[in-house]
N, C-alpha and C positions, 0 to 999 in steps of 0.2 A: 953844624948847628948843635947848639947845646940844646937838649929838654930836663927839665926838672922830674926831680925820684917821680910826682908828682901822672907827669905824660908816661913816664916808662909804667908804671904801674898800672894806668888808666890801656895802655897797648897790651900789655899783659893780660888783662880782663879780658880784653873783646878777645885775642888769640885765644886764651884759652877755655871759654865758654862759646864760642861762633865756628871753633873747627874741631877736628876728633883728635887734636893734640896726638895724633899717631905721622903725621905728615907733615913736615917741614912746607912743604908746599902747599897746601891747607894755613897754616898760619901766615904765609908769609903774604897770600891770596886776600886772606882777612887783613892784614895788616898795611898791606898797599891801598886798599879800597879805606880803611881809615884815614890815610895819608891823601888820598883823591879827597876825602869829603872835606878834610882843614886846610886843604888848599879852595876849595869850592866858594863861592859869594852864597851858595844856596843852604851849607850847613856851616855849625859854627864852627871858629877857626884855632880851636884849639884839640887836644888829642881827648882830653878829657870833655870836653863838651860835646864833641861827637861821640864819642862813647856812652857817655851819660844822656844824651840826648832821646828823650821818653819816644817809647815804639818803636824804637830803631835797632838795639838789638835784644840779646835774650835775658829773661827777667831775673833780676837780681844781679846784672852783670856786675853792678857798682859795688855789691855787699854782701855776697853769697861768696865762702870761703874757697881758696883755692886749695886744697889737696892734692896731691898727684903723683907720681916719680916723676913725670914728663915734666914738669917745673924746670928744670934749667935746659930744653929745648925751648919753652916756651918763652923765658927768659932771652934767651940769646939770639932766637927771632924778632924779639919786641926790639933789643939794642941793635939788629941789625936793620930794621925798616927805620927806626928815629934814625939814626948814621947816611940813609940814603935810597940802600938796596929795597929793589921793586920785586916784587914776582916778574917773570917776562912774560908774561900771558895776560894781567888783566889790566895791561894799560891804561886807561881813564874812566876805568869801571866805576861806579858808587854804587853799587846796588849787590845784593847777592842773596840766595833763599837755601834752602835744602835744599840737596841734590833732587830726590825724590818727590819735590811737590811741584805741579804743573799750575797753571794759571791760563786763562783765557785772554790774556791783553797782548795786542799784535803790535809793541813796541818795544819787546822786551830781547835787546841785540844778546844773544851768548859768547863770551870770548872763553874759559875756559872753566871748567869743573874740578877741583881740589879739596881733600880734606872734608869731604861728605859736602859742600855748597855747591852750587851754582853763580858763576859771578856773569853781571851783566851790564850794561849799559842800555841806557833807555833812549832810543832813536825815535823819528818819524817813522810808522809803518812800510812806506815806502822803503826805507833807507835799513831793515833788517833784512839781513842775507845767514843768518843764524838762529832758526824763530825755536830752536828748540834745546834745551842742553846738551854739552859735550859729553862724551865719553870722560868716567875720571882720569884724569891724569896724576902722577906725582914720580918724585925721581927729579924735574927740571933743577930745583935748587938744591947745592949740593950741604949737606949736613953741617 
């Protein structure tokens, strides 16, 4: 599938203002969880629309300048999640927070922690066997 400058850019944003741009698996984490939500009926179905979509992620992701050296890691992550490639950890995640910030709501399933977040899936209580964040990982996806 082709995406327009237009979605690679809009991928680019959320990677590199949603992880610590130090981890390939960090961005690649945020980047499949974009790719869950424009396949979703429940967010919109474009990269930029969930991106841009208000409170969802960090502020100014749309218009606050990118600087960085990490720029053509973050680049070549964003071409790599439009192209196809998943992280293999957050399978049909949508959801992800800081590593570090805990919450009381007993539906929040953990599949893996990358690049400073938490990614998770929102199950029936019942149906979380993960009620708490992973350990971080990184290293899975190779540079």
């Amino acid at each position: 599938m082709r995406f327009s400058d237009d979605s690679v850019e809009c991928m680019e944003r959320a990677m590199f203002f949603e992880s610590h741009r130090s981890s390939r698996d960090g961005l690649m984490a945020v980047g499949t969880v974009v790719m869950n939500r424009v396949a979703s009926p429940d967010f919109p179905n474009t990269v930029c629309g969930v991106v841009g979509q208000r409170n969802q992620f960090a502020p100014g992701v749309m218009t606050r300048p990118m600087n960085s050296a990490a720029m053509p890691g973050v680049q070549a992550a964003a071409r790599a999640v439009l192209a196809g490639e998943r992280h293999p950890m957050v399978g049909g995640a949508r959801f992800f927070h800081q590593k570090d910030h805990r919450f009381s709501y007993d539906n929040m399933h953990y599949v893996v922690t990358a690049g400073g977040n938490a990614f998770y899936e929102k199950r029936k209580s019942h149906l979380v066997t993960q009620p708490a964040p992973l350990p971080q990982i990184e290293g899975l996806t190779p540079l």
